[in-house]
C-alpha positions in Angstrom: -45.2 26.8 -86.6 -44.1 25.2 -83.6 -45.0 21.7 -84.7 -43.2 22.3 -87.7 -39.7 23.1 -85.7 -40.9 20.4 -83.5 -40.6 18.2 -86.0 -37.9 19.2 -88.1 -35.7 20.0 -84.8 -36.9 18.1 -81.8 -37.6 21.0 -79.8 -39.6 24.0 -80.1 -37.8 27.3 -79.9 -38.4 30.7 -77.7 -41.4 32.6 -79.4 -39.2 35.3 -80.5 -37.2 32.9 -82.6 -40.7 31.5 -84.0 -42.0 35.2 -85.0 -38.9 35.8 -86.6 -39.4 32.8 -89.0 -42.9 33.7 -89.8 -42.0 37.6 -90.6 -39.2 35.8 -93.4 -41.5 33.2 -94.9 -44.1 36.7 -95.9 -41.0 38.6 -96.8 -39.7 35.7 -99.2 -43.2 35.0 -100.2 -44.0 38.9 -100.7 -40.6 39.4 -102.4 -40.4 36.3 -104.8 -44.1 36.9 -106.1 -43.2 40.2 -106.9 -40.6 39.6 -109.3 -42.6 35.9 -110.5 -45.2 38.0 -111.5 -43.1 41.4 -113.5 -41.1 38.6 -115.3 -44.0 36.3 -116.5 -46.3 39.6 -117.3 -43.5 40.6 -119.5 -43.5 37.5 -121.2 -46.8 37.0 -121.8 -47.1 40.8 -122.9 -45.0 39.6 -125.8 -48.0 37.9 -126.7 -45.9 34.5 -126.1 -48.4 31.6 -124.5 -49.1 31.3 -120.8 -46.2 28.3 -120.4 -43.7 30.5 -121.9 -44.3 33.2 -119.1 -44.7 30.8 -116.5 -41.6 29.4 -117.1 -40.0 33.1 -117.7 -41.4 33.8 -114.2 -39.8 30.8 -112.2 -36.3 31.5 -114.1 -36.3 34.3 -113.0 -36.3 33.2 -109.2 -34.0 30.5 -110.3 -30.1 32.6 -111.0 -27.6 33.9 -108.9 -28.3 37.6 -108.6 -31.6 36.7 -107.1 -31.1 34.4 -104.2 -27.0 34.9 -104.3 -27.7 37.7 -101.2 -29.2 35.6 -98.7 -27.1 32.9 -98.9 -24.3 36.1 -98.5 -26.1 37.5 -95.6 -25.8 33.9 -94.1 -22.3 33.4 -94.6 -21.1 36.7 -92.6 -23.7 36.0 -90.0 -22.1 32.9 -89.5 -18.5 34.8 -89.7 -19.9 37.4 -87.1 -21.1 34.7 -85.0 -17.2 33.0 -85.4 -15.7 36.5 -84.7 -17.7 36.6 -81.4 -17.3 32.8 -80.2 -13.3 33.0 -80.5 -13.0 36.6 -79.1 -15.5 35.4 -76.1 -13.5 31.6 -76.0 -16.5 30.0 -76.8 
C-alpha cells in the first residue's frame, strides 16, 4: 500500500492514514459484493440468463442511492474541515 500512495502521491503517508485506507477498500469491497450478488441472484432466479443478472448486479452498484452517500459524507467532511480552518485562521 505504501508504493501505491507512493506513486500516486509522491510521498508515503503516516501508517495510521495507510490502515485507514485498507479498512475502506474491505468495507467497499464487503459492502458492494453484497448487494452485486442479492441483485444478480434475483435476476437470475427469474430464470433470466446469467448476462442478464450480471448486468442486473453491476446496475445496481451503478445509481444514485447507492454511492450518492459517500460522496455526501465527503462533501461535509470537507465543510467540517472549512468550518475549522477559517474559525482556527488557517
Amino acid at each position: 500500500m505504501e508504493n501505491f500512495f507512493h506513486m500516486v502521491f509522491g510521498k508515503v503517508p503516516a501508517p495510521e492514514v495507510i490502515h485507514a485506507f485498507e479498512v475502506s477498500l474491505i468495507l467497499y469491497a464487503e459492502h458492494g459484493f453484497k448487494r452485486l450478488h442479492v441483485h444478480g441472484a434475483h435476476g437470475v432466479s427469474s430464470l433470466s440468463d446469467i448476462y442478464s443478472g450480471v448486468v442486473g448486479g453491476i446496475a445496481s452498484l451503478k445509481g444514485p442511492l447507492h454511492g450518492g452517500a459517500n460522496e455526501a459524507v465527503m462533501h461535509l467532511l470537507l465543510e467540517v474541515g472549512n468550518r475549522h480552518a477559517r474559525k482556527n485562521g488557517c
